[in-house]
KENUZA-742374 format. One record per residue (C-alpha): residue number from 1; residue in three letters; x, y, z negated. Coordinates in Angstrom, 3 decimals. Layout:
+-----+------+----------+----------+----------+
!  nr ! rest !     east !    north !       up !
+-----+------+----------+----------+----------+
! NUM !  ALA !        X !        Y !        Z !
...
+-----+------+----------+----------+----------+
***
This chain:
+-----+------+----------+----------+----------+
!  nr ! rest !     east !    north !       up !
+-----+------+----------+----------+----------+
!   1 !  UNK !  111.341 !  121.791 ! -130.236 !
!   2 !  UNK !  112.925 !  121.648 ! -126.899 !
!   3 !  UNK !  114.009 !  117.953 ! -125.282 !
!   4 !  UNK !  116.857 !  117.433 ! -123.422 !
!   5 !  UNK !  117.264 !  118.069 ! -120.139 !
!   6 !  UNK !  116.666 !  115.428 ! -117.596 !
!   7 !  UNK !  116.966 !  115.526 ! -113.835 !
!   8 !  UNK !  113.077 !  113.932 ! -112.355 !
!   9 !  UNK !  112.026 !  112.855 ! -108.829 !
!  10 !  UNK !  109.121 !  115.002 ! -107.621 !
!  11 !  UNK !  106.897 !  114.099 ! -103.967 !
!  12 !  UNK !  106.111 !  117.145 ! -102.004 !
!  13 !  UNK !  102.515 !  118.016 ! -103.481 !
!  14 !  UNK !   99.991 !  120.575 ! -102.190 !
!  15 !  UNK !   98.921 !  123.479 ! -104.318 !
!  16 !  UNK !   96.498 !  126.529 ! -104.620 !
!  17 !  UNK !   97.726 !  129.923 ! -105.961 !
!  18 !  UNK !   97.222 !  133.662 ! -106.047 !
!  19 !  UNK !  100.686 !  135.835 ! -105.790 !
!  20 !  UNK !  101.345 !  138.310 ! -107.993 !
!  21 !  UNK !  104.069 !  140.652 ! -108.364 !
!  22 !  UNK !  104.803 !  141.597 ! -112.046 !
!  23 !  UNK !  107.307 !  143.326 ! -114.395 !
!  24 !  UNK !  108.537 !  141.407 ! -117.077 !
!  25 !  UNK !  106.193 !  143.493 ! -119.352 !
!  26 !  UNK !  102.994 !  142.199 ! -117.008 !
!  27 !  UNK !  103.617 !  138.367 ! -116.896 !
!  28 !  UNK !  100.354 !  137.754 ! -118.938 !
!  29 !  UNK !   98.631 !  138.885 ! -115.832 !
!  30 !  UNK !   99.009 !  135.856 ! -113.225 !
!  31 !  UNK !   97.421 !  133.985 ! -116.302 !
!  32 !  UNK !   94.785 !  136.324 ! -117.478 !
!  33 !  UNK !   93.973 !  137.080 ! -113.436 !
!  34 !  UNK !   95.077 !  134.362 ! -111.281 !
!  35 !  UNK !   93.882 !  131.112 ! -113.531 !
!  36 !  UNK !   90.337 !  131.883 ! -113.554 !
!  37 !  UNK !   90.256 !  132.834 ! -109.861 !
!  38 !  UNK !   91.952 !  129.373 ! -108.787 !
!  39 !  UNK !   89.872 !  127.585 ! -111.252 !
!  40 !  UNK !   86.824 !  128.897 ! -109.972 !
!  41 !  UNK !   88.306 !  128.169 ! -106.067 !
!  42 !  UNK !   88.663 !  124.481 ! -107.022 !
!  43 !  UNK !   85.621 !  124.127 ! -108.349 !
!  44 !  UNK !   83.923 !  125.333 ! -106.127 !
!  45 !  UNK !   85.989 !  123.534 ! -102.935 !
!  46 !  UNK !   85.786 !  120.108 ! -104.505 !
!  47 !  UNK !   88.871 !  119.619 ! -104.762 !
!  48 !  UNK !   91.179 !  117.336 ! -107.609 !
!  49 !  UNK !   93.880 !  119.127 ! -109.873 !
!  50 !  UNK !   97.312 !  116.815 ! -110.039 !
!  51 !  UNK !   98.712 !  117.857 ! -113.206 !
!  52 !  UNK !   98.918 !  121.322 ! -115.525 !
!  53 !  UNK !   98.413 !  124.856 ! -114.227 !
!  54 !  UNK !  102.014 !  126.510 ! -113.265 !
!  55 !  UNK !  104.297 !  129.606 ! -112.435 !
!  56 !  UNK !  106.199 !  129.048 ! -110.154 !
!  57 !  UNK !  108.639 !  132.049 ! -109.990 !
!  58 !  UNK !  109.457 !  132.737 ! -105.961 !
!  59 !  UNK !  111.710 !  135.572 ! -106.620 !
!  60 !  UNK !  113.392 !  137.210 ! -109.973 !
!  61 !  UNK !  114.918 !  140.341 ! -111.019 !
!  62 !  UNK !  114.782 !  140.996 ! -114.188 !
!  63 !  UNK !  115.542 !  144.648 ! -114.266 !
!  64 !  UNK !  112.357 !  145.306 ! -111.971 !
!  65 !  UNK !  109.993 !  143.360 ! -110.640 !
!  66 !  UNK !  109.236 !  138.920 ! -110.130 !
!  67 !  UNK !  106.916 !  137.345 ! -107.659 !
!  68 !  UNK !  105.141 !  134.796 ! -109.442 !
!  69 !  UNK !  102.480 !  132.405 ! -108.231 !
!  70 !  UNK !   99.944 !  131.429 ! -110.523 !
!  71 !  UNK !   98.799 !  127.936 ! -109.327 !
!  72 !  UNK !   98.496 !  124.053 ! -109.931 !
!  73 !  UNK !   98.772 !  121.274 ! -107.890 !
!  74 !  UNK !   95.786 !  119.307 ! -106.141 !
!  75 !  UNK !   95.083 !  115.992 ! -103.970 !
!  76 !  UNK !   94.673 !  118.171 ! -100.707 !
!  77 !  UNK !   94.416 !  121.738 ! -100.363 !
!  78 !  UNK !   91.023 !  123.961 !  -99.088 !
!  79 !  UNK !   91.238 !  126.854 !  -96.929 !
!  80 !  UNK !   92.988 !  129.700 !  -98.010 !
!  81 !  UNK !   90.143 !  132.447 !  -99.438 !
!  82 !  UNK !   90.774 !  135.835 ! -100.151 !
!  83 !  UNK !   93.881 !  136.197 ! -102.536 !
!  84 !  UNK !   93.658 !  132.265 ! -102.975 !
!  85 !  UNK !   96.363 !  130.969 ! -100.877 !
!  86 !  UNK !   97.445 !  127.459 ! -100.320 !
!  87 !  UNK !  100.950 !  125.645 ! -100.079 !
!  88 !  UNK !  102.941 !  122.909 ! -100.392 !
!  89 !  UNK !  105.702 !  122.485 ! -103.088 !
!  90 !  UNK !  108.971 !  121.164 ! -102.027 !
!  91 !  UNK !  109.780 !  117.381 ! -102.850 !
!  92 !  UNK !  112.925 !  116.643 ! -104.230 !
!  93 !  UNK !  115.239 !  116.625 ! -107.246 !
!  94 !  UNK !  114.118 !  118.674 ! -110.140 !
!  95 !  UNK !  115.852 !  119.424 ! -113.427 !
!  96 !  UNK !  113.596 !  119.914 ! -116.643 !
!  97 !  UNK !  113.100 !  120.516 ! -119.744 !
!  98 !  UNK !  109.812 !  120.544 ! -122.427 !
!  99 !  UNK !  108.783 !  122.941 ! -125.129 !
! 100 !  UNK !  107.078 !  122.514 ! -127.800 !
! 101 !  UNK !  106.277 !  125.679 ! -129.367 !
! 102 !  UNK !  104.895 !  129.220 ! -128.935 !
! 103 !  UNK !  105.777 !  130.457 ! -125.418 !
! 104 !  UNK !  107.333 !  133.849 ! -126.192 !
! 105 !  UNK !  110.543 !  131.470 ! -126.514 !
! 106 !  UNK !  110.262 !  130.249 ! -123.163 !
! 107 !  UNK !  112.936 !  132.848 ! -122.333 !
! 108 !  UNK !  115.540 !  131.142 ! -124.299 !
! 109 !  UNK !  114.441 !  128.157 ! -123.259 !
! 110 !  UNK !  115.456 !  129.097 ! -119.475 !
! 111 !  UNK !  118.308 !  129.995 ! -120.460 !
! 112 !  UNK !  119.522 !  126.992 ! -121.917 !
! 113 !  UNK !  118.254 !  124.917 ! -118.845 !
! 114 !  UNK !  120.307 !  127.603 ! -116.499 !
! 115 !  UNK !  123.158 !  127.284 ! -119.275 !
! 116 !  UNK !  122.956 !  123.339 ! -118.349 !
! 117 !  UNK !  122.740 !  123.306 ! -114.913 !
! 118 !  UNK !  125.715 !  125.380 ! -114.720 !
! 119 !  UNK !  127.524 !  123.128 ! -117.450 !
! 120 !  UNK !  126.971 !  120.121 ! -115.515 !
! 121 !  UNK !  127.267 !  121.865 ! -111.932 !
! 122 !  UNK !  123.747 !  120.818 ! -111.048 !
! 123 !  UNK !  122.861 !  123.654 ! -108.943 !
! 124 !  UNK !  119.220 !  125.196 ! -108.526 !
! 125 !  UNK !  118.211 !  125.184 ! -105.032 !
! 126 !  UNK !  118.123 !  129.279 ! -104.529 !
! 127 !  UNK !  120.263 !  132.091 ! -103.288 !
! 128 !  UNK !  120.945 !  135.354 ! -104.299 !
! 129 !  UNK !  120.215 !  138.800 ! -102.183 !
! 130 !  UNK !  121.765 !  141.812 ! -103.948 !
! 131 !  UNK !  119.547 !  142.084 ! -107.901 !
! 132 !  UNK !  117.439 !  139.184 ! -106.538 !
! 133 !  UNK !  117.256 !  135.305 ! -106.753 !
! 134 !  UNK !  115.077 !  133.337 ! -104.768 !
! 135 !  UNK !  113.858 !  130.069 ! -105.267 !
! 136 !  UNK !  112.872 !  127.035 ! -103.555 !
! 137 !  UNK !  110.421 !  125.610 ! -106.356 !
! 138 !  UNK !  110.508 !  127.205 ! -110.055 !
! 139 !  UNK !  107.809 !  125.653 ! -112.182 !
! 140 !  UNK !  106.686 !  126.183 ! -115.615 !
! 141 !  UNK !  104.007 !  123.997 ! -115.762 !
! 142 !  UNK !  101.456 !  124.984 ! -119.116 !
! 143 !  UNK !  100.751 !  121.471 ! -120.281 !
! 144 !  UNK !   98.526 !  122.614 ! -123.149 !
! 145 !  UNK !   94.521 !  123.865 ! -122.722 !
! 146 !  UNK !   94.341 !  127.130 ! -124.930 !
! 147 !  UNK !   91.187 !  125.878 ! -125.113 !
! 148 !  UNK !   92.007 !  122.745 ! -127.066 !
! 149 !  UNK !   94.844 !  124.150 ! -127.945 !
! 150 !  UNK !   94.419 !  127.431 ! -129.822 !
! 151 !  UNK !   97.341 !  127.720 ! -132.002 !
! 152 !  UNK !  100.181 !  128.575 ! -129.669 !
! 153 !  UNK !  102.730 !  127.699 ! -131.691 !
! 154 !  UNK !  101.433 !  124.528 ! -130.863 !
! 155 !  UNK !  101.895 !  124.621 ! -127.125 !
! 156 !  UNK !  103.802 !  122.217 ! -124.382 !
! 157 !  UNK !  105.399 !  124.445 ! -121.594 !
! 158 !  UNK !  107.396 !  122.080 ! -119.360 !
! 159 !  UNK !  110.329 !  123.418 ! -117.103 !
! 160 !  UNK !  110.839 !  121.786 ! -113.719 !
! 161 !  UNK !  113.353 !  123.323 ! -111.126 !
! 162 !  UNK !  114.590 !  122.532 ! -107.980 !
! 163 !  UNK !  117.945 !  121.474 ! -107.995 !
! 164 !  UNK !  119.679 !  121.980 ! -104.401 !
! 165 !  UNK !  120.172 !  118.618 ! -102.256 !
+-----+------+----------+----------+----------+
***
């Protein structure tokens, strides 16, 4: 079950992540890779998560390869450590959507939130370089623990992304 899409106020917010360039065929490996990694960096820095683990897609082309972060949000970022980098997600005007459901339709599901924004001309805040997009802030923030969570058909997977100002 997908809700409708609503447009959401979001503060600029600090964040840990490890980068990762991927083919569409390799986007379990930010999870399987990055997660555990940042996990462990937080821990270990002290520091306090603000909200769900995330994607957030930089840059996108289908056909070959996406640079994905694999992050979340915290109070106040540590120093950047190895492939743990640290950043600051963009305040601003964000248009979302949630799932409820297994995430292999998460690709439909962006497509009906692009399908919307375009339908309402609500532009994302991104540009486009020949086969590439690039994007200011393009979350999809994994609201569910697998750990409490185990049945993914059971999942939330919320969609938050930048709209331009």
């Amino acid at each position: 079950m997908m809700t409708l899409p609503e447009i959401t106020e979001r503060p600029v917010q600090d964040y840990v992540y490890v980068p990762f360039m991927v083919t569409m065929q390799q986007m379990q490996r930010p999870a399987n890779e990055g997660f555990p990694q940042i996990f462990d960096y937080v821990e270990r820095h002290g520091l306090t998560p603000i909200g769900a683990a995330f994607y957030n897609y930089r840059r996108i082309n289908m056909a070959e390869t996406l640079d994905v972060e694999a992050g979340i949000a915290v109070e106040r970022a540590g120093p950047e450590e190895g492939v743990v980098k640290t950043g600051r997600l963009p305040a601003g005007r964000y248009l979302g959507v949630t799932w409820h459901g297994h995430p292999d339709a998460l690709v439909t599901v962006t497509g009906v939130l692009i399908g919307w924004s375009k339908l309402t001309q609500q532009p994302f805040d991104q540009h486009t370089e020949g086969n590439d997009e690039f994007f200011a802030c393009r979350l999809e923030l994994y609201e569910s623990d697998p750990a409490e969570v185990p049945d993914m058909d059971e999942w939330v997977t919320t969609l938050a992304f930048k709209l331009r100002d």
